[in-house]
MDAnalysis code that builds the backbone (N, CA, C; Angstrom):
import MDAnalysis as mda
import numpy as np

u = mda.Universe.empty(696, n_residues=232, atom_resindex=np.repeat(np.arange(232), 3), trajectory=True)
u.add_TopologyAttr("name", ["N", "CA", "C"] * 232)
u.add_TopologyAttr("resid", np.arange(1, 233))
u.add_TopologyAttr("resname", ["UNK", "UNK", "UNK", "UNK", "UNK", "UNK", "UNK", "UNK", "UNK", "UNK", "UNK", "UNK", "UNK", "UNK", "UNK", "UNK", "UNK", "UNK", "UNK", "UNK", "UNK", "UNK", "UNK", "UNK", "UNK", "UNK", "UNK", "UNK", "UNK", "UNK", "UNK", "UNK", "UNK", "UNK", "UNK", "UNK", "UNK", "UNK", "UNK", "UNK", "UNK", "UNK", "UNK", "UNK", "UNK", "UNK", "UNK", "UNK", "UNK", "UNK", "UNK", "UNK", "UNK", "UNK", "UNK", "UNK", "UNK", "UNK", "UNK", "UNK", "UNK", "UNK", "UNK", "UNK", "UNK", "UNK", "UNK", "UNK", "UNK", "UNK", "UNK", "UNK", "UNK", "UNK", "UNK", "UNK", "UNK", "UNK", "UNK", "UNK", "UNK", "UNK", "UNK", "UNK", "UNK", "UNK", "UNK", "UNK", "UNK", "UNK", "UNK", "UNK", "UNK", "UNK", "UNK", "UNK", "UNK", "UNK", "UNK", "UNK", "UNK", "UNK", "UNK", "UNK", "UNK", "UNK", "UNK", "UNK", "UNK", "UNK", "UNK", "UNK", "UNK", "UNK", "UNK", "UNK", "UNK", "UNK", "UNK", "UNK", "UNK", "UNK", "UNK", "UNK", "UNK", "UNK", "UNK", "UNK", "UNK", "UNK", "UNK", "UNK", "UNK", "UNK", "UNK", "UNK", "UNK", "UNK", "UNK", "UNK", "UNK", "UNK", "UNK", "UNK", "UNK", "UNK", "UNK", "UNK", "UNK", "UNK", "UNK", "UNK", "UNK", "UNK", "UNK", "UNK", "UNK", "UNK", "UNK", "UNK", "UNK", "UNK", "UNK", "UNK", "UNK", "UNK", "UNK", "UNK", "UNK", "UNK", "UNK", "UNK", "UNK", "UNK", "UNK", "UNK", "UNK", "UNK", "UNK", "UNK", "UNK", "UNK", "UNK", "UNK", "UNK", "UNK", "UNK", "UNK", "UNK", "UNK", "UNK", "UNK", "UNK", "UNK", "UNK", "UNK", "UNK", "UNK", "UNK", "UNK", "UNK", "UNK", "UNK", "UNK", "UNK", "UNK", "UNK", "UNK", "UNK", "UNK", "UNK", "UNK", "UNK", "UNK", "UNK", "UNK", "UNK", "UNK", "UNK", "UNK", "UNK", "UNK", "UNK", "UNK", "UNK", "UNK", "UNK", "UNK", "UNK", "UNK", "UNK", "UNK"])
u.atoms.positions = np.array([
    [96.272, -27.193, -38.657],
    [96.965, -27.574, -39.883],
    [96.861, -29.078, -40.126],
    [96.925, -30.572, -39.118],
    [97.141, -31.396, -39.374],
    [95.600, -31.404, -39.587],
    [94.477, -31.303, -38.762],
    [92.919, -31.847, -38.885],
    [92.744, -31.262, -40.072],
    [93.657, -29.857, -41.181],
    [92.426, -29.418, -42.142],
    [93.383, -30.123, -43.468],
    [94.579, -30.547, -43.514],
    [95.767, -31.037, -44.633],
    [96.036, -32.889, -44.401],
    [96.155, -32.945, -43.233],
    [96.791, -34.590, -42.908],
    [95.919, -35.548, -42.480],
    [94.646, -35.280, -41.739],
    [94.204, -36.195, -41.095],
    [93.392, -36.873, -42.304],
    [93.044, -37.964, -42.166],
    [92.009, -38.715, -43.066],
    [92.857, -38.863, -44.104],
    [93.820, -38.380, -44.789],
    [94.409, -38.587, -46.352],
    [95.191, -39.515, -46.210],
    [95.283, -40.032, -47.378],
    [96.425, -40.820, -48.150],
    [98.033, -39.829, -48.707],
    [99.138, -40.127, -47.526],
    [100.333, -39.368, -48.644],
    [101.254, -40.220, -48.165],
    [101.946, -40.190, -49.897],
    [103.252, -40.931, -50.073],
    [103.860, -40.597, -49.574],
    [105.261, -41.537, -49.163],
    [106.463, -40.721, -48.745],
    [107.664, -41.451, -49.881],
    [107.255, -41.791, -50.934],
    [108.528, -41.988, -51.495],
    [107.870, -41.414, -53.197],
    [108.566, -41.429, -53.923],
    [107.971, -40.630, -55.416],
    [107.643, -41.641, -56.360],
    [106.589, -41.608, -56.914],
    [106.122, -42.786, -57.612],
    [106.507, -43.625, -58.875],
    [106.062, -44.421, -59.105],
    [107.382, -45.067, -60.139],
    [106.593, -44.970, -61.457],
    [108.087, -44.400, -62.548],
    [107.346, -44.342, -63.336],
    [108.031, -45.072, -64.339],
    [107.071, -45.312, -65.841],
    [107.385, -46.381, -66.616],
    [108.215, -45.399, -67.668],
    [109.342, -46.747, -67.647],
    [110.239, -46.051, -68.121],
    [109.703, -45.880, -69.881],
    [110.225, -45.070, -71.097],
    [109.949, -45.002, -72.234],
    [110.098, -45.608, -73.181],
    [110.836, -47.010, -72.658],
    [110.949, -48.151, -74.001],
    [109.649, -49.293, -73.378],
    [109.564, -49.085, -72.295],
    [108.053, -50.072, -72.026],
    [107.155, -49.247, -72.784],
    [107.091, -47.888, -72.612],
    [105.737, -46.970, -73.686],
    [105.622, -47.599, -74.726],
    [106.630, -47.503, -75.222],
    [107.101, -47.617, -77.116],
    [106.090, -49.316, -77.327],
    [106.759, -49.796, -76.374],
    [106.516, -51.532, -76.268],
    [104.800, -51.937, -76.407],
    [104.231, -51.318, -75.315],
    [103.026, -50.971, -75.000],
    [102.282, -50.560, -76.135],
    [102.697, -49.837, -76.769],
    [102.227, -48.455, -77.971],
    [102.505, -49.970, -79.441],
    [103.030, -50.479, -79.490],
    [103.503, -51.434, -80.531],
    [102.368, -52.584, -80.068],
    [101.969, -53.111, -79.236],
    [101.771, -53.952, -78.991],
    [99.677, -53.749, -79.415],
    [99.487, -52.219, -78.930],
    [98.306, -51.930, -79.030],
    [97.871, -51.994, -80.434],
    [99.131, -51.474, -81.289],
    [99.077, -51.295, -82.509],
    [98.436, -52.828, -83.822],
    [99.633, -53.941, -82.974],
    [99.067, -54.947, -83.302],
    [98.118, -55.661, -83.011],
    [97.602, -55.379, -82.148],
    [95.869, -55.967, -81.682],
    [95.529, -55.100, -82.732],
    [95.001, -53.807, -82.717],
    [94.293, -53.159, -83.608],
    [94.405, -54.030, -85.237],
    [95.232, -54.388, -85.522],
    [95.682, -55.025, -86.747],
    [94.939, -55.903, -86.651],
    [95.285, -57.378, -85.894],
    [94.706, -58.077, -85.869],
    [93.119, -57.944, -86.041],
    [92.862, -57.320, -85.166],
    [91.191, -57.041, -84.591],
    [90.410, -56.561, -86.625],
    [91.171, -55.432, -87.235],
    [91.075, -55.180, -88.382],
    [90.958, -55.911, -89.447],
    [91.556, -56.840, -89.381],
    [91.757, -57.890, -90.423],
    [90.643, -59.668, -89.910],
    [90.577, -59.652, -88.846],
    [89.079, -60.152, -88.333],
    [88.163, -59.663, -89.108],
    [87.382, -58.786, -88.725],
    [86.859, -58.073, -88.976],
    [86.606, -57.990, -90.688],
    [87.775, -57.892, -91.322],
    [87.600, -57.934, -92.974],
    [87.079, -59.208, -93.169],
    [87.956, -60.290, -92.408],
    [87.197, -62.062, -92.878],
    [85.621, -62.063, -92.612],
    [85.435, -61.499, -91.700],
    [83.927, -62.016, -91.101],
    [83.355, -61.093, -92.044],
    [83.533, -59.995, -92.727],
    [83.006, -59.311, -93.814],
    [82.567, -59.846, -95.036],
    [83.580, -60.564, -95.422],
    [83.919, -61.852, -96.605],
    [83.016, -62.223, -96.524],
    [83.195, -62.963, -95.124],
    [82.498, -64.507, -95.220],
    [80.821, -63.974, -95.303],
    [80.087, -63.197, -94.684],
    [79.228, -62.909, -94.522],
    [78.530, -62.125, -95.741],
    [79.331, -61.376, -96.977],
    [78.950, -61.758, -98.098],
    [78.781, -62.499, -98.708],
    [79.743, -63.529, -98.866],
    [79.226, -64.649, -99.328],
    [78.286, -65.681, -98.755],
    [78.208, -65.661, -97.758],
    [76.527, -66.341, -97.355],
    [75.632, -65.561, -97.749],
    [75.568, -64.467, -98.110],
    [74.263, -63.775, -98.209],
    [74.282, -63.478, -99.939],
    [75.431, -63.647, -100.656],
    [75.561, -64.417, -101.965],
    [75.522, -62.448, -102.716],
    [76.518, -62.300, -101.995],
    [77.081, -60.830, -102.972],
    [77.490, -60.857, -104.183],
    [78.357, -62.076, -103.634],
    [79.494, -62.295, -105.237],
    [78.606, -62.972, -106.175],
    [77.720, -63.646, -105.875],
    [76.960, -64.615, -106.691],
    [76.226, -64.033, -107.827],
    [76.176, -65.053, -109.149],
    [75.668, -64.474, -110.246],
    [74.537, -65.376, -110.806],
    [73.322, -64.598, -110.635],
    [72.191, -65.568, -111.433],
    [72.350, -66.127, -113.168],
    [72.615, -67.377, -112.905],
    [72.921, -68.239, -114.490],
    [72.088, -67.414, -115.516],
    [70.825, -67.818, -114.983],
    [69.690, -67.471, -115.993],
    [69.760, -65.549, -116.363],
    [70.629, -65.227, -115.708],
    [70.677, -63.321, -116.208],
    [71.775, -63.570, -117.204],
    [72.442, -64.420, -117.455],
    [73.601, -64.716, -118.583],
    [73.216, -64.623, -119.254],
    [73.235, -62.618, -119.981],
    [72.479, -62.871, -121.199],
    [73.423, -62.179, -121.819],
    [73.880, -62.302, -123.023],
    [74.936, -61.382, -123.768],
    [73.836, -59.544, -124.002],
    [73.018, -60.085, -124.497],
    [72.237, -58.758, -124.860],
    [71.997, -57.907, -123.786],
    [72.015, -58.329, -122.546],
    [71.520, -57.668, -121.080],
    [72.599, -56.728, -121.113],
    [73.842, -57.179, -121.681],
    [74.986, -56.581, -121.405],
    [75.863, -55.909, -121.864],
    [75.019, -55.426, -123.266],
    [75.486, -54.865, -124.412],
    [75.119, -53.013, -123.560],
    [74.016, -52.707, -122.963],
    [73.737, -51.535, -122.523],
    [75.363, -50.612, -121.480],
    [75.532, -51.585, -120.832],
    [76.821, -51.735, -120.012],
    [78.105, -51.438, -120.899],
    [78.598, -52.431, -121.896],
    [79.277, -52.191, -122.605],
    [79.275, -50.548, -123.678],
    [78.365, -50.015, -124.149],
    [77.658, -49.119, -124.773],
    [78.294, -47.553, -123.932],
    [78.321, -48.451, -122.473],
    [78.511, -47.141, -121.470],
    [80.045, -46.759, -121.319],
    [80.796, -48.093, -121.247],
    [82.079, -48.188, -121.229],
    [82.516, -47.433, -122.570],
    [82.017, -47.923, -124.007],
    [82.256, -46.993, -124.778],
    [82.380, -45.428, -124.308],
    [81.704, -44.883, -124.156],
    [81.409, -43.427, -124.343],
    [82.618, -42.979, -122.837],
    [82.629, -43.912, -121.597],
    [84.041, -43.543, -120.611],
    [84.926, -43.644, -121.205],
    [85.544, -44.643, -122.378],
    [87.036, -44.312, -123.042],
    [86.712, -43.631, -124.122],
    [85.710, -42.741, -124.479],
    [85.791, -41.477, -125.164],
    [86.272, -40.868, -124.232],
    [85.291, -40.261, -123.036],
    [86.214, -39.324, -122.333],
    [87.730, -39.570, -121.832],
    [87.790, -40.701, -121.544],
    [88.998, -40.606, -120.961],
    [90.455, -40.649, -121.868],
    [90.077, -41.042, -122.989],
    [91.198, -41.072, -123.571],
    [91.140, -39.709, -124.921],
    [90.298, -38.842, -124.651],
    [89.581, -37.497, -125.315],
    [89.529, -37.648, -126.735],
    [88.985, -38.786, -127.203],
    [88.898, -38.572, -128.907],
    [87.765, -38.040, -129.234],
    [88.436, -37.718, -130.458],
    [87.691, -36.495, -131.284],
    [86.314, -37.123, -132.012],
    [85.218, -36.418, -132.043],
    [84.266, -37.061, -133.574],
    [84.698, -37.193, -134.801],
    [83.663, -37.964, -135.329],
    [84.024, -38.383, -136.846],
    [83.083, -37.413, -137.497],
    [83.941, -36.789, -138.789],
    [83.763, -36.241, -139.284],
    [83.543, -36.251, -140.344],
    [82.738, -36.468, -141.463],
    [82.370, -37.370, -142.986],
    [82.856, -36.270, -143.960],
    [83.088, -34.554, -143.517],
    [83.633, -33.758, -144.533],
    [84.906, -34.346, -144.998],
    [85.625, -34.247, -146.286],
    [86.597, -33.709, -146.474],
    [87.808, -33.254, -146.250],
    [86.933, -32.087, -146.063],
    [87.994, -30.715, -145.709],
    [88.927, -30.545, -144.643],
    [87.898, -31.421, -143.375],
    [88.312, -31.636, -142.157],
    [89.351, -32.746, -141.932],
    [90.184, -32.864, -141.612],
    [91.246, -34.171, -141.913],
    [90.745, -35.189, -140.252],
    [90.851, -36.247, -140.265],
    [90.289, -36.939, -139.305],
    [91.785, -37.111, -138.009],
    [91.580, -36.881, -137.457],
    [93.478, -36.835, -136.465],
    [93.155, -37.915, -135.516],
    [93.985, -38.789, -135.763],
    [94.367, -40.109, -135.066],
    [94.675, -39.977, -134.209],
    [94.565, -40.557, -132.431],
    [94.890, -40.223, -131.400],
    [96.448, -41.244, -131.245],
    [96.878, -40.205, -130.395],
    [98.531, -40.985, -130.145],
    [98.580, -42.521, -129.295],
    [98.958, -43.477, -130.068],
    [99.033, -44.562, -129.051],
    [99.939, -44.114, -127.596],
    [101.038, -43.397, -127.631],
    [102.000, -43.656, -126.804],
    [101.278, -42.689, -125.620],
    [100.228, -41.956, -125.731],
    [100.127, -41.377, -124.452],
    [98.946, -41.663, -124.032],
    [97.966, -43.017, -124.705],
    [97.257, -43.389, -124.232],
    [97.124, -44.833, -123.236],
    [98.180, -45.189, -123.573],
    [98.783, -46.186, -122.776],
    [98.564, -46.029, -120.978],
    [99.319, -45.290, -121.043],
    [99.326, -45.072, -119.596],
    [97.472, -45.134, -118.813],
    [96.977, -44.150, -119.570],
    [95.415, -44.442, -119.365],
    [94.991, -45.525, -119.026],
    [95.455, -46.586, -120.471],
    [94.553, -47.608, -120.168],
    [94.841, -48.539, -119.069],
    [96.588, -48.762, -118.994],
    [96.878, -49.231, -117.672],
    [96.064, -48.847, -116.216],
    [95.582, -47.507, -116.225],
    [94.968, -47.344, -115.074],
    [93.273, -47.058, -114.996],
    [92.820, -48.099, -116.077],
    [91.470, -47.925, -116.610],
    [90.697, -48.965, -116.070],
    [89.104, -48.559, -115.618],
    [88.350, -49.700, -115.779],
    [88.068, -50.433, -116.684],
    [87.800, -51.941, -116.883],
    [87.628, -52.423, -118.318],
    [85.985, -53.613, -117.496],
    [85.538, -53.039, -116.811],
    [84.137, -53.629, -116.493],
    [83.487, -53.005, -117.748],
    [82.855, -54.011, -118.755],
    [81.637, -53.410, -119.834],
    [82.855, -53.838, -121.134],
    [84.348, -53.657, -121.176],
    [84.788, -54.356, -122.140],
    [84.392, -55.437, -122.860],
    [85.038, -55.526, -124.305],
    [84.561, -56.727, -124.936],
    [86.155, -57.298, -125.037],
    [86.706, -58.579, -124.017],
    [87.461, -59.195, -123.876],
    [87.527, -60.649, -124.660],
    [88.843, -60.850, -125.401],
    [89.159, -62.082, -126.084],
    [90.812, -62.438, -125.791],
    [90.635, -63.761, -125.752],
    [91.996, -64.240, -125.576],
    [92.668, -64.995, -126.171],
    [93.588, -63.747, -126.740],
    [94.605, -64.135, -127.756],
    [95.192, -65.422, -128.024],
    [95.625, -65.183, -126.861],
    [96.931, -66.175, -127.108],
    [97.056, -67.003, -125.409],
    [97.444, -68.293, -125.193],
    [97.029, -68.466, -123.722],
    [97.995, -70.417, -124.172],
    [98.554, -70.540, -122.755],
    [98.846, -71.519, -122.099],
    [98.319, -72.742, -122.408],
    [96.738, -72.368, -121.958],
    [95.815, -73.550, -121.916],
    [95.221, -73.226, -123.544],
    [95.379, -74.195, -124.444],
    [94.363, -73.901, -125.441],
    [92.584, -73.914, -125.541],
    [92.278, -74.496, -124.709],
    [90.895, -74.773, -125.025],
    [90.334, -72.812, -124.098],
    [91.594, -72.259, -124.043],
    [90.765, -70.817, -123.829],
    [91.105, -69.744, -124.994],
    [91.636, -69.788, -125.901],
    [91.867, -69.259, -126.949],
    [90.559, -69.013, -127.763],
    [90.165, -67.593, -128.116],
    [88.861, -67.405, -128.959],
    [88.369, -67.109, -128.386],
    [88.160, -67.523, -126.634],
    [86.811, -66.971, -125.892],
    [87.007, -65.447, -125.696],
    [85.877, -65.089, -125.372],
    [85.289, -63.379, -125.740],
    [84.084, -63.211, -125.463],
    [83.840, -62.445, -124.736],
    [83.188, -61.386, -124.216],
    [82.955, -60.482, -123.404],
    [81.502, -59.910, -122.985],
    [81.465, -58.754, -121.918],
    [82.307, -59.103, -120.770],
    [83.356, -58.163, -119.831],
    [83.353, -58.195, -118.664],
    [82.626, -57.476, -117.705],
    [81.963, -58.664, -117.213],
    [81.196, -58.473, -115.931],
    [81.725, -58.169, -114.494],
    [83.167, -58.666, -114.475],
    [83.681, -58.849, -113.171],
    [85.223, -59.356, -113.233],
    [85.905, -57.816, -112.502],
    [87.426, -58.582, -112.469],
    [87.829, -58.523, -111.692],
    [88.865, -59.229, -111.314],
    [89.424, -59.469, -109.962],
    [90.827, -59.750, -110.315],
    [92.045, -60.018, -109.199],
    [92.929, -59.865, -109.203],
    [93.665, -60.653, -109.777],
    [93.131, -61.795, -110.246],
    [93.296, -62.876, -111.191],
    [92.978, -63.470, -112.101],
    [91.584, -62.718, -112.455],
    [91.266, -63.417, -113.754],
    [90.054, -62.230, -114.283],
    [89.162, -62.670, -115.067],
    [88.066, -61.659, -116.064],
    [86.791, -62.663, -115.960],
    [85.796, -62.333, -115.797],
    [84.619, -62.784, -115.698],
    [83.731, -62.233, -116.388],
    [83.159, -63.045, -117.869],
    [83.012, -62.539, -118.891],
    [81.900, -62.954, -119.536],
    [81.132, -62.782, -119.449],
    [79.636, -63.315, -120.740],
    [80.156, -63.549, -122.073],
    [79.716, -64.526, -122.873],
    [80.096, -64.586, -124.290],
    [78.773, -64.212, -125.037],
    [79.101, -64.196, -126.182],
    [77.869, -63.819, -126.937],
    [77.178, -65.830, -127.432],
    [77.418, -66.496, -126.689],
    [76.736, -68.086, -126.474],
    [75.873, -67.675, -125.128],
    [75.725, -66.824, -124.945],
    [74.888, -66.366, -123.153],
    [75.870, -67.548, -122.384],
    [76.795, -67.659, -121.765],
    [78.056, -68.386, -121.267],
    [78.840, -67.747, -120.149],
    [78.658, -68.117, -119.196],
    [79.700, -67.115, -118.684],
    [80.951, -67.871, -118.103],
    [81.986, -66.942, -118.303],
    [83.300, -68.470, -118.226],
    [84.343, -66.845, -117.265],
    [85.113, -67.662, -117.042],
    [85.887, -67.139, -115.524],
    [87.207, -67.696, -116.368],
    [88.124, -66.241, -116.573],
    [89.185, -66.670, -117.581],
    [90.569, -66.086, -116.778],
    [91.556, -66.709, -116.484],
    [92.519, -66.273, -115.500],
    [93.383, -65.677, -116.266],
    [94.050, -64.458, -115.753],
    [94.718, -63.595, -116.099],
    [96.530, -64.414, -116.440],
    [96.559, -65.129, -115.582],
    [98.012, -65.931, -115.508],
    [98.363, -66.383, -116.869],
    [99.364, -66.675, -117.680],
    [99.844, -66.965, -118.707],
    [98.851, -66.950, -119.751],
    [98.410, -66.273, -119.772],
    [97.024, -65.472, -121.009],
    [97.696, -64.176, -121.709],
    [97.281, -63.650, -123.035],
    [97.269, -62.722, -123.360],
    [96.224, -62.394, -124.294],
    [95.386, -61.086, -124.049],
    [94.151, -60.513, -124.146],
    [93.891, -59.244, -125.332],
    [93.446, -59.189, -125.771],
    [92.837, -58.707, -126.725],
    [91.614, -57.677, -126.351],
    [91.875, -56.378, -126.054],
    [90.395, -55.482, -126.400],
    [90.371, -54.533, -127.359],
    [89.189, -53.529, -127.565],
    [88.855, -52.840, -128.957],
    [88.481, -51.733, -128.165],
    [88.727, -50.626, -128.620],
    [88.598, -49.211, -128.088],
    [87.959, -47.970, -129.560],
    [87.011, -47.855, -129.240],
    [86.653, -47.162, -130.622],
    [87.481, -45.993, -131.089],
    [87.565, -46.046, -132.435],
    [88.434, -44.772, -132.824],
    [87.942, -43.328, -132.801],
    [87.003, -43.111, -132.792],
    [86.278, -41.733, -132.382],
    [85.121, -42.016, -131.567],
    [85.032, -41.253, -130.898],
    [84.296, -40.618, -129.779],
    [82.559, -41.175, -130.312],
    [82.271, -41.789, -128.852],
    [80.817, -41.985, -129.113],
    [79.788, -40.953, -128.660],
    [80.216, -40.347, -127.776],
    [79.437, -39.478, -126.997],
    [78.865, -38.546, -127.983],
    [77.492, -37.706, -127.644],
    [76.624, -37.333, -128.556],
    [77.684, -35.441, -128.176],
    [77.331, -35.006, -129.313],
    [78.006, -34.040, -129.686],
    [78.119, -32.808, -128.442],
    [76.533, -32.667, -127.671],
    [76.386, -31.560, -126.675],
    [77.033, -32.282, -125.212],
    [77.560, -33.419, -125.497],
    [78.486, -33.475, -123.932],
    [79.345, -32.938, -123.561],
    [79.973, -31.946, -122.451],
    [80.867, -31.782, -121.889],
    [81.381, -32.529, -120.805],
    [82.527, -32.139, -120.605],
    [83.227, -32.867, -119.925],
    [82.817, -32.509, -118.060],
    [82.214, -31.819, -117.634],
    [81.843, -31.465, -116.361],
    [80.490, -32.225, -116.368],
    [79.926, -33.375, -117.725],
    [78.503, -33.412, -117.314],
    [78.727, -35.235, -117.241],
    [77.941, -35.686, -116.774],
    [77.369, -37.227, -116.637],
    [77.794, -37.978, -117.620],
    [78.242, -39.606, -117.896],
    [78.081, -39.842, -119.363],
    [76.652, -40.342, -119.373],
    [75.861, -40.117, -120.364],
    [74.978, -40.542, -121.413],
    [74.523, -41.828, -121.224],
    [73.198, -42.508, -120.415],
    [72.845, -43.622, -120.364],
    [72.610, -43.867, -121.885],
    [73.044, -45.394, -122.259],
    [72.869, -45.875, -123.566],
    [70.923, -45.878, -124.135],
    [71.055, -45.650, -124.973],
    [69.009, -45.600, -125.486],
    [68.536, -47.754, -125.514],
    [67.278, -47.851, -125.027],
    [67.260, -48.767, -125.003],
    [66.888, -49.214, -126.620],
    [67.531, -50.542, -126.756],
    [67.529, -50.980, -128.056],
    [66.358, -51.715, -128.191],
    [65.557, -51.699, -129.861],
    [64.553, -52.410, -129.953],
    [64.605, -53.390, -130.434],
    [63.616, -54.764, -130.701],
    [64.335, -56.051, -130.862],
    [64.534, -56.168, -132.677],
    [64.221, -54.868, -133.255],
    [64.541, -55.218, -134.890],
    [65.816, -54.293, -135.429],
    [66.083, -53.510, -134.161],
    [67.516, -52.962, -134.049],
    [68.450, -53.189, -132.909],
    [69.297, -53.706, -132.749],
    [69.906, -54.334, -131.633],
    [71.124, -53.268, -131.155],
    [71.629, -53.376, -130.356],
    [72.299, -52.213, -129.833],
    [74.128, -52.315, -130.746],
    [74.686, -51.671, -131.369],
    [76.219, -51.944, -131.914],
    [77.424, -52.025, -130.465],
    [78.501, -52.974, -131.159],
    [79.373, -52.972, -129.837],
    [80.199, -52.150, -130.692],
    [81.604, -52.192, -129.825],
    [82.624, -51.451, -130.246],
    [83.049, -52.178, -131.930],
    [83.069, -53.760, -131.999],
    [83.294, -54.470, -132.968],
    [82.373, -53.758, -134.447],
    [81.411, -53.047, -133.853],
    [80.908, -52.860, -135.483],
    [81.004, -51.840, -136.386],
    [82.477, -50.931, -135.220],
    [82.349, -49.403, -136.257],
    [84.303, -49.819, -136.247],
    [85.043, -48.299, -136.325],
    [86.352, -48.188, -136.824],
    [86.722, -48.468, -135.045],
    [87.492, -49.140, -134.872],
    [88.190, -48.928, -133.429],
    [89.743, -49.700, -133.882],
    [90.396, -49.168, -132.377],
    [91.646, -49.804, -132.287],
    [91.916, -51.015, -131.509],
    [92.580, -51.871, -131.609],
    [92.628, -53.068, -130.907],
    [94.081, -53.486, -130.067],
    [94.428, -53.387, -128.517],
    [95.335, -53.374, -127.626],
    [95.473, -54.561, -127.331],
    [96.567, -55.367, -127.239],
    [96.984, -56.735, -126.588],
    [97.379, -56.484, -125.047],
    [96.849, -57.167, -124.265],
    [96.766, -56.944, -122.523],
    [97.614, -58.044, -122.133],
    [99.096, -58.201, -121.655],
    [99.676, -59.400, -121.008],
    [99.098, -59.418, -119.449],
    [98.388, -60.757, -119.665],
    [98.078, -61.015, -117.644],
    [98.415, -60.964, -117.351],
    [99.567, -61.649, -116.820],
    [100.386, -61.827, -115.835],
    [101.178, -60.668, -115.320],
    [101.263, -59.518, -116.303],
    [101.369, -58.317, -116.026],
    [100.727, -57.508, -115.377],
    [99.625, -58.251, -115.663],
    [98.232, -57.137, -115.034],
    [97.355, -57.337, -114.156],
    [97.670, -58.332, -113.040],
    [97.299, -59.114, -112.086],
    [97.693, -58.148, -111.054],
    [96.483, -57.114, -111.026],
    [96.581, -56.429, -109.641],
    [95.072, -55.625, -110.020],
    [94.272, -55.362, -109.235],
    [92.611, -55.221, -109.026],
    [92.447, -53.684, -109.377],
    [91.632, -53.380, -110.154],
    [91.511, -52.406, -110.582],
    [91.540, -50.972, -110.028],
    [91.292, -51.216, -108.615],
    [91.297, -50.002, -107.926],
    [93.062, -49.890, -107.493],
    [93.789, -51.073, -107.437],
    [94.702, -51.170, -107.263],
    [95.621, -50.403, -108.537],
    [95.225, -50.772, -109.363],
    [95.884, -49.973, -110.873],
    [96.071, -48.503, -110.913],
    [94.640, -47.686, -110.078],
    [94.697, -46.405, -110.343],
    [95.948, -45.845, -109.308],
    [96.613, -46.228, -108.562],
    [97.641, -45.594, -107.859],
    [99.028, -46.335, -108.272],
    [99.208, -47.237, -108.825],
    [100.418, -48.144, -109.296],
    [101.030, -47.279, -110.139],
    [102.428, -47.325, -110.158],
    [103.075, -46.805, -111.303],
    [103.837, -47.943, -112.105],
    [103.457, -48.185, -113.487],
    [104.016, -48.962, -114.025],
    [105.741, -48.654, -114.944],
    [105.876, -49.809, -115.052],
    [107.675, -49.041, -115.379],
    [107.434, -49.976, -116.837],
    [108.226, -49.498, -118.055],
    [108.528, -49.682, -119.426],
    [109.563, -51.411, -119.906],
    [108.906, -52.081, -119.820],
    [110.748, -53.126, -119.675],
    [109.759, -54.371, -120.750],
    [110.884, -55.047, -121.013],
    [110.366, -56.067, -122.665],
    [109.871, -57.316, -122.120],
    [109.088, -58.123, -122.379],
    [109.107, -59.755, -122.125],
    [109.167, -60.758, -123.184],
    [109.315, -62.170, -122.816],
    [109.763, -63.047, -123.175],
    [108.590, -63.887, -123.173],
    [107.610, -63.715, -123.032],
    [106.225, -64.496, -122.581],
    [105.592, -65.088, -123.738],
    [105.315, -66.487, -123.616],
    [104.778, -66.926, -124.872],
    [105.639, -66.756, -126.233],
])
């Protein structure tokens, strides 16, 4: 019994210690915040390493308003679908039905507006008042926008208020459904130029920044609440 159980082994004679369950917890918290840390590393060196390799960066010389009319063209025909207006109809008979502002709202709050044609109303700083055009690029603070001067100007959302145009009927070509693709825009030729939203019937929405200073992907899960301001 002892040569085939005892000899050669290792045995305790007292019972081993164990960690009690607020060191776990402690332990378990502590792992948690490395992981954090380590995570958020990780996002900087992401950053940074786009921008050396020039992600964010925008070639001057592509500042073309016309480059960017195809883009815009596209955005049209997404707030057809998304906000479901109807075609225009040149009969008569047919009465033309105006879509409801009050339940399109909510939409647009949680809308992309990359390809918009952006102007600013009303603003803090005057020498930004009037400017307008394509957005190329938004971010959590401001609109990055081509003008029709081929210009591109970086306009901050903070004590601004904005101006866009949403067409009043539906651009999309008649055989689209809603389960299919939208419609790449036709390329335009240089003795017909492509129309923006500005050249047919549309509606026109005032955007407060400072309201709306949160990133677009950020918008689609936000719930916004109803309340008055005093701004400007």
């Amino acid at each position: 019994m002892y040569a085939s159980r005892v000899r050669g082994r290792q045995m305790l004679l007292d019972n081993p210690a164990r960690e009690s369950r607020t060191k776990k917890e402690m332990d378990e918290k502590r792992l948690r915040r490395k992981k954090q840390k380590e995570s958020k590393s990780l996002g900087i060196i992401g950053k940074r390493e786009a921008k050396e390799k020039g992600v964010w960066k925008f070639d001057e010389s592509q500042a073309k308003f016309a480059l960017f009319v195809p883009m815009h063209n596209l955005w049209m025909g997404y707030m057809s679908e998304l906000l479901g207006l109807s075609r225009y109809s040149a009969s008569v008979s047919s009465p033309q039905t105006m879509p409801g502002s009050s339940g399109m709202h909510p939409k647009l709050l949680k809308a992309d507006f990359h390809g918009s044609i952006m102007t600013v109303h009303k603003a803090k700083n005057p020498c930004l008042v009037g400017i307008s055009g394509i957005v190329i690029h938004e971010t959590e603070n401001a609109f990055k926008v081509v003008t029709r001067q081929d210009k591109v100007k970086l306009i901050p959302k903070q004590n601004s208020i904005f101006t866009f145009a949403v067409p009043l009927y539906s651009t999309l070509p008649a055989t689209h459904k809603p389960d299919m693709p939208l419609p790449l825009p036709p390329v335009a030729s240089g003795s017909a130029p492509m129309k923006t939203v500005l050249d047919g019937p549309y509606m026109e929405f005032e955007l407060y920044g400072n309201q709306f200073r949160f990133r677009s992907a950020d918008r689609a899960g936000r719930k916004f609440k109803h309340k008055e301001t005093i701004e400007l």
